[in-house]
LONU-341667 format. One record per residue (C-alpha): residue in three letters; y, z, x. Coordinates in pm, whole numbers, padded with zeros to 5 digits, always signed. Each point is the difference from the previous one (the first is absolute). Example, Ala and Ser with C-alpha at 12.3 -4.5 7.8 and 13.67 -1.06 7.14 Angstrom:
2
ALA-00450+00780+01230;SER+00344-00066+00137;
// end
This chain:
386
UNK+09490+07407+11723;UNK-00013+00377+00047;UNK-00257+00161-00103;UNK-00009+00221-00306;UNK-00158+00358+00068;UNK-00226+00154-00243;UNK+00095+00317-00142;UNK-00248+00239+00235;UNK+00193-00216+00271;UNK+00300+00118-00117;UNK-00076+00340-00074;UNK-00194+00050+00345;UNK+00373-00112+00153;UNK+00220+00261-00256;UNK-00186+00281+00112;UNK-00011-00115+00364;UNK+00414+00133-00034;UNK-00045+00376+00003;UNK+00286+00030-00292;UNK+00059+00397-00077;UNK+00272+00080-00191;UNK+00141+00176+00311;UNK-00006-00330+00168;UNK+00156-00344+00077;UNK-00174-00263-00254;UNK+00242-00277+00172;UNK-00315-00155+00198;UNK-00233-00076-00304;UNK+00317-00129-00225;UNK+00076-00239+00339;UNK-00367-00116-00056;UNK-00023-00070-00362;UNK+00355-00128-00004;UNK-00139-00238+00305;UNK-00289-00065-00204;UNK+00139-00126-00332;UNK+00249-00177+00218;UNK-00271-00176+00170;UNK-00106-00134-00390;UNK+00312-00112-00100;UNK+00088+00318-00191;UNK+00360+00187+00070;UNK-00012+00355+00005;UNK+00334+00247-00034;UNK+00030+00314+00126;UNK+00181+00315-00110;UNK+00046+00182+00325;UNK+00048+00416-00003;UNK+00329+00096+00114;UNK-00122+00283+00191;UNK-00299-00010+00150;UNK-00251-00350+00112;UNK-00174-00077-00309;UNK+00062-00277-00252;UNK-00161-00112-00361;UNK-00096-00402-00022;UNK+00009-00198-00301;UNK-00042-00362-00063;UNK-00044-00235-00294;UNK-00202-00367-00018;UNK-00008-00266-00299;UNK+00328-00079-00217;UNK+00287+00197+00060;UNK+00021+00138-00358;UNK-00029+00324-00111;UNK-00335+00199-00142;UNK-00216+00008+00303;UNK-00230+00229+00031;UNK+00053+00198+00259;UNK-00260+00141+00187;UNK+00118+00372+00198;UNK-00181+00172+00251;UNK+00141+00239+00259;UNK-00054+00008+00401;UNK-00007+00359+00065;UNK-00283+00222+00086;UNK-00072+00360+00036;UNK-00092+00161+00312;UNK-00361+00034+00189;UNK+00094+00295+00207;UNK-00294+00267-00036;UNK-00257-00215-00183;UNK-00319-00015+00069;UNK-00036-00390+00016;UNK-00307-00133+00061;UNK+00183-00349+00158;UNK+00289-00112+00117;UNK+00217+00039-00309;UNK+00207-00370+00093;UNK-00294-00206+00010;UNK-00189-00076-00313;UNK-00355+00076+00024;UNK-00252-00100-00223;UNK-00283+00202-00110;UNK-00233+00116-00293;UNK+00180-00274-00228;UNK+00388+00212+00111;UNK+00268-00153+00160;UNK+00080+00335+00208;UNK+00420-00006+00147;UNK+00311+00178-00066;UNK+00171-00177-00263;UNK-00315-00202-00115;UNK+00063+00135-00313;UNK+00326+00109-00043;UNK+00095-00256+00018;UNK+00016-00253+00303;UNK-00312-00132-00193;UNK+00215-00127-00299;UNK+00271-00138+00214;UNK-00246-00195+00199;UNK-00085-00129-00366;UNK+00340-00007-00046;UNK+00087-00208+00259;UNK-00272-00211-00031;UNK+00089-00118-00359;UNK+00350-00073+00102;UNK-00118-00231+00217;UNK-00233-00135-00219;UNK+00207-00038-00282;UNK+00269-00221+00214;UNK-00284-00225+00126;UNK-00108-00006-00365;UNK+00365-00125-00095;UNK-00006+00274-00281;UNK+00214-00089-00304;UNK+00065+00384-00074;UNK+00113+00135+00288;UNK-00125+00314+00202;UNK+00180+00260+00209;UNK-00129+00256+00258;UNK+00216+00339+00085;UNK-00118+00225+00293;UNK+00210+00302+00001;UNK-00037+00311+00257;UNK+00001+00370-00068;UNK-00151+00034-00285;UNK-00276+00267+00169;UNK+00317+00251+00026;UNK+00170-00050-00368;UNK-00013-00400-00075;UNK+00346+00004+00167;UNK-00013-00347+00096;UNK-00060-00175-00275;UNK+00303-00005-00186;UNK+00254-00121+00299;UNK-00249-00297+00001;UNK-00001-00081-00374;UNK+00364+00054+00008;UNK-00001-00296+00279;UNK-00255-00216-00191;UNK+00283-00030-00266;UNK+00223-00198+00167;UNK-00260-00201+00238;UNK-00253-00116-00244;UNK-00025-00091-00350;UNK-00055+00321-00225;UNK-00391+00070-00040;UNK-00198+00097-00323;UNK-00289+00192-00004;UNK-00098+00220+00332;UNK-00328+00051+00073;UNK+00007+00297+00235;UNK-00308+00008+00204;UNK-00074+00380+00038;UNK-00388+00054+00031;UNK-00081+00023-00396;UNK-00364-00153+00041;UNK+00139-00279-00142;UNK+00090+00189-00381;UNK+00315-00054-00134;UNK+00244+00311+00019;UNK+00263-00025-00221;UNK+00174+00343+00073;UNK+00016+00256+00249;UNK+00202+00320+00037;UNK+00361+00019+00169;UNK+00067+00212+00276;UNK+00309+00160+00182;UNK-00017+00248+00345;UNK+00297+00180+00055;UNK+00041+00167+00381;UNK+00124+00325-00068;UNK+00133+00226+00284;UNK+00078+00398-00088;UNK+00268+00153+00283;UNK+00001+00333+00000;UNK+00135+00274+00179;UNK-00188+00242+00269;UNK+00019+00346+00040;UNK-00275+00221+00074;UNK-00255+00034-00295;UNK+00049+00394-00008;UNK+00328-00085-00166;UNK-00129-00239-00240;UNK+00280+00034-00248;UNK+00283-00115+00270;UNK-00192-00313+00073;UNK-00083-00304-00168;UNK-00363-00145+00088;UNK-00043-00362-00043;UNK-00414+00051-00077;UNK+00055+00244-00303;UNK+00284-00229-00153;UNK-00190-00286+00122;UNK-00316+00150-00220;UNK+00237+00073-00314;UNK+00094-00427+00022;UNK-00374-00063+00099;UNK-00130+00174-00339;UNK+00258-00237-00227;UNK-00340-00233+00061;UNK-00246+00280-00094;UNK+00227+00049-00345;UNK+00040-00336-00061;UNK-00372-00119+00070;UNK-00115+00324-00202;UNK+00240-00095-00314;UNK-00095-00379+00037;UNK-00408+00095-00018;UNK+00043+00171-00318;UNK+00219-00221-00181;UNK-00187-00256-00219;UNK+00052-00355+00171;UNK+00138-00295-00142;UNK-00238-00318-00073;UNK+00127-00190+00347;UNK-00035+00303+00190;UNK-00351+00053-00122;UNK-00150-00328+00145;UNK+00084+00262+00335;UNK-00209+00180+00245;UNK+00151+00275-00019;UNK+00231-00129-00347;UNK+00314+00174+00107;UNK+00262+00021+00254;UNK-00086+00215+00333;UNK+00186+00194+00258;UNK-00097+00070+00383;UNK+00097+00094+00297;UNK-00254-00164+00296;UNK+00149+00202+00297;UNK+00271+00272+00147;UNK+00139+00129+00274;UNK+00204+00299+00070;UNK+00109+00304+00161;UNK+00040+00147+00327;UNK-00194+00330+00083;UNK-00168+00253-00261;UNK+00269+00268+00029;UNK+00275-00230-00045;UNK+00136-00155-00342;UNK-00060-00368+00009;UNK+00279-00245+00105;UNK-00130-00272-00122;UNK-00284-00125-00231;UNK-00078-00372-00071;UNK-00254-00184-00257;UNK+00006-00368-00190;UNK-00026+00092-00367;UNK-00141-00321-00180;UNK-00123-00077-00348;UNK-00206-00296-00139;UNK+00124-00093-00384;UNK-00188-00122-00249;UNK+00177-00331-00184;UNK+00243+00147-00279;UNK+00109+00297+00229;UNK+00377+00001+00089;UNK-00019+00000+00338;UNK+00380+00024+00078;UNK+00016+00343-00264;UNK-00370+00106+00221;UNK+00257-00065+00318;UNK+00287+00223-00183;UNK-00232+00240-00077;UNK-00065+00095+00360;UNK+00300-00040+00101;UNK+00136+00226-00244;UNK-00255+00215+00104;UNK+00085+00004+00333;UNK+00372+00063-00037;UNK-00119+00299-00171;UNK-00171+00176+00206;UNK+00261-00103+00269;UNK+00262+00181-00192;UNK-00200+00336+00004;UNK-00068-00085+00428;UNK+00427-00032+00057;UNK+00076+00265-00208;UNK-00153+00257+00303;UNK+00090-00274+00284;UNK+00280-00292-00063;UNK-00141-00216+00321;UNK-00360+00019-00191;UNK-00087-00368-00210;UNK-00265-00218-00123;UNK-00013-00379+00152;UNK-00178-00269-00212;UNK-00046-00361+00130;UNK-00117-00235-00245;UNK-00366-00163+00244;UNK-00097-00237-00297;UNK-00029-00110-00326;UNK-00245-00251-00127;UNK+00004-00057-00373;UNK-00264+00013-00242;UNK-00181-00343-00101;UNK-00004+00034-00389;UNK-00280-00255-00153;UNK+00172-00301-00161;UNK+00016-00120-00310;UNK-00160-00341+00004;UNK+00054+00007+00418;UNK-00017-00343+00150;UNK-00156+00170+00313;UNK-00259+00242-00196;UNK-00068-00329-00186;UNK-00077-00240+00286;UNK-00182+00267+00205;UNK-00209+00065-00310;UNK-00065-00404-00056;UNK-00132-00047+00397;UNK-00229+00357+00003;UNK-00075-00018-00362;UNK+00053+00369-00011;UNK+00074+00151-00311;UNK-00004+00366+00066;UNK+00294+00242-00028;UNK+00092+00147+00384;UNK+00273+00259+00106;UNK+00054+00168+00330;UNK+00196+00287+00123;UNK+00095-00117+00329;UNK+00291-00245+00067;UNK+00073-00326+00098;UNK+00258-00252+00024;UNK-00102-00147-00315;UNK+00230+00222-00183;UNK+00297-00118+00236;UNK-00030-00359-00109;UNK-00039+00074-00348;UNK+00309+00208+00066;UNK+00150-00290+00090;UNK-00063-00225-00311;UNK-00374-00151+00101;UNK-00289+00045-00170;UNK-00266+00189+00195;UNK-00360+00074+00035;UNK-00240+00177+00285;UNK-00292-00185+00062;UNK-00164-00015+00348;UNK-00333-00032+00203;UNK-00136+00360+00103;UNK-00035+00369-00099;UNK+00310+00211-00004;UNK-00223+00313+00145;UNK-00044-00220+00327;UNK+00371-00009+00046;UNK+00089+00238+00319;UNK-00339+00063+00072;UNK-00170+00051+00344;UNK-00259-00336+00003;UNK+00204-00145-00278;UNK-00130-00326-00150;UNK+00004-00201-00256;UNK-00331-00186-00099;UNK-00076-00336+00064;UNK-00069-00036-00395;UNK+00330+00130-00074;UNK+00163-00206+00249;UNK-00194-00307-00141;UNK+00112+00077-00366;UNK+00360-00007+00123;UNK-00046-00334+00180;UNK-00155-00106-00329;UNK+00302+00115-00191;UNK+00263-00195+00236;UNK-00221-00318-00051;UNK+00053+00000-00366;UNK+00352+00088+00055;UNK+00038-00292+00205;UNK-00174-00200-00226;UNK+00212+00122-00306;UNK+00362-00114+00183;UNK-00107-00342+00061;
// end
């Protein structure tokens, strides 16, 4: 018979595969795939189109719909120019911390993940269970949807979702939406002492830039509903995280590029936030090709993760709730893929070993209580599908 890791077995091994977004994540999916394989357990893939990564999903007990469906994703962020105290792909244990990059978000839930699969088919659960692995989700949770898409027509249709985002093991019910939009300003050059003949990319660049410093200003003062309140902070928020531009000081700037993003609270239309800016930008392009007709503003669409809006009597918040016996109310402002499968028709919930503030750290970890609570939680899982 082969043997059946533990879940610090199989979490030592996930983070053995240096996955960074930027990165193949090919060689771990050959392992797990090779591993479930190895337990009687079939594994599909979806496989990117254009570049080596893929997303794994499987499903064990009756082939009937309602699993629940347990998602994690395979990406990491980068280690370059931390100050890591050891080597960030081998979990090392100390002062009660399992130290590693991904340890907590969130190679430590998918080795609990993939441990309760297995589990659960030895088990010969009568409800069934599903596992979903998907890949960039560090750089926009762009690879989750392709691979629920896939699920559809592979495996029967799962309930509730339990995504496995560090939460220290609360139930989230919601968390904001966000969208990042690369936006690229061409302008045209001519020397700055004849401004008025030029266009320059960084000063119509700022005039798009300070659409976030309106809206974010307009947004603080406005008086926020009752789902937006639950919110740190309770409203909708603009950025811009980086730009680039120009040539020399003397000259008027070619070119000027930034991602403009926001993060919506639940109850925000994000496709009127999205035609907002756009409108926006169109505007102020007008005003650049009225001096220079080869002047114009690009915007690429980077992602777009929805909100997760609590449920209504969720079957997700519900079971994660009946296994933790937590009975607190918890919202986040970050994203996750949660809001894609509820998107999608499940019901979903975060809930998952570890604290969020970890995530991306230099010396992340996740501690061995934490990890312990969430092997506790798959045992009563287990326990409940049988």
């Amino acid at each position: 018979m082969t043997v059946r890791m533990t879940p610090l077995e199989l979490m030592t091994k996930l983070i053995s595969f240096p996955t960074v977004s930027r990165d193949t994540n090919l060689p771990l999916v050959d392992w797990v795939e090779g591993y479930l394989a190895d337990h009687g357990i079939v594994a599909h893939r979806y496989v990117d189109p254009d570049q080596p990564k893929a997303a794994l999903f499987a499903h064990v007990g009756p082939e009937v719909d309602g699993a629940v469906v347990l998602s994690g994703h395979t990406d990491v962020v980068p280690v370059d120019g931390q100050p890591w105290e050891s080597d960030p792909y081998v979990v090392t244990e100390r002062d009660g911390k399992y130290f590693g990059r991904g340890t907590c978000d969130m190679k430590g839930f998918d080795a609990l993940a993939i441990w309760a699969l297995v589990e659960a088919h030895v088990a010969g659960v009568r409800t069934p269970l599903q596992l979903a692995l998907s890949f960039d989700e560090e750089i926009g949770c762009l690879g989750a949807p392709p691979m629920i898409e896939a699920m559809q027509a592979v495996v029967p249709k799962g309930g509730p979702v339990i995504v496995g985002e560090p939460s220290m093991m609360k139930a989230v019910t919601g968390h904001k939406g966000g969208q990042g939009f690369a936006t690229h300003v061409v302008g045209f050059e001519v020397h700055s002492s004849l401004l008025p003949q030029g266009v320059s990319a960084i000063l119509e660049g700022a005039k798009v830039i300070d659409f976030a410093n309106a809206r974010n200003a307009e947004n603080m003062a406005a008086t926020p509903s009752a789902l937006a309140a639950m919110f740190d902070p309770p409203f909708t928020t603009w950025h811009v995280g980086q730009i680039k531009g120009g040539t020399a000081h003397n000259i008027t700037a070619k070119s000027c590029a930034f991602s403009m993003d926001f993060r919506a609270v639940p109850g925000d239309d994000v496709v009127a936030l999205k035609e907002a800016y756009l409108a926006h930008v169109a505007h102020i392009e007008k005003g650049m090709q009225a001096i220079h007709p080869d002047t114009r503003i690009e915007v690429d669409a980077r992602f777009n993760v929805p909100p997760l809006t609590p449920e209504e009597d969720g079957s997700a918040e519900a079971l994660a709730r009946a296994i933790t016996g937590d009975n607190g109310t918890h919202v986040v402002s970050y994203g996750t893929e949660a809001g894609q499968f509820q998107a999608a028709g499940y019901s979903a919930v975060v809930c998952g070993p570890g604290d969020i503030a970890q995530a991306h750290q230099p010396n992340e970890f996740i501690s061995v209580a934490q990890f312990e609570a969430g092997h506790a939680f798959m045992r009563d899982l287990v326990a409940r599908l049988k």
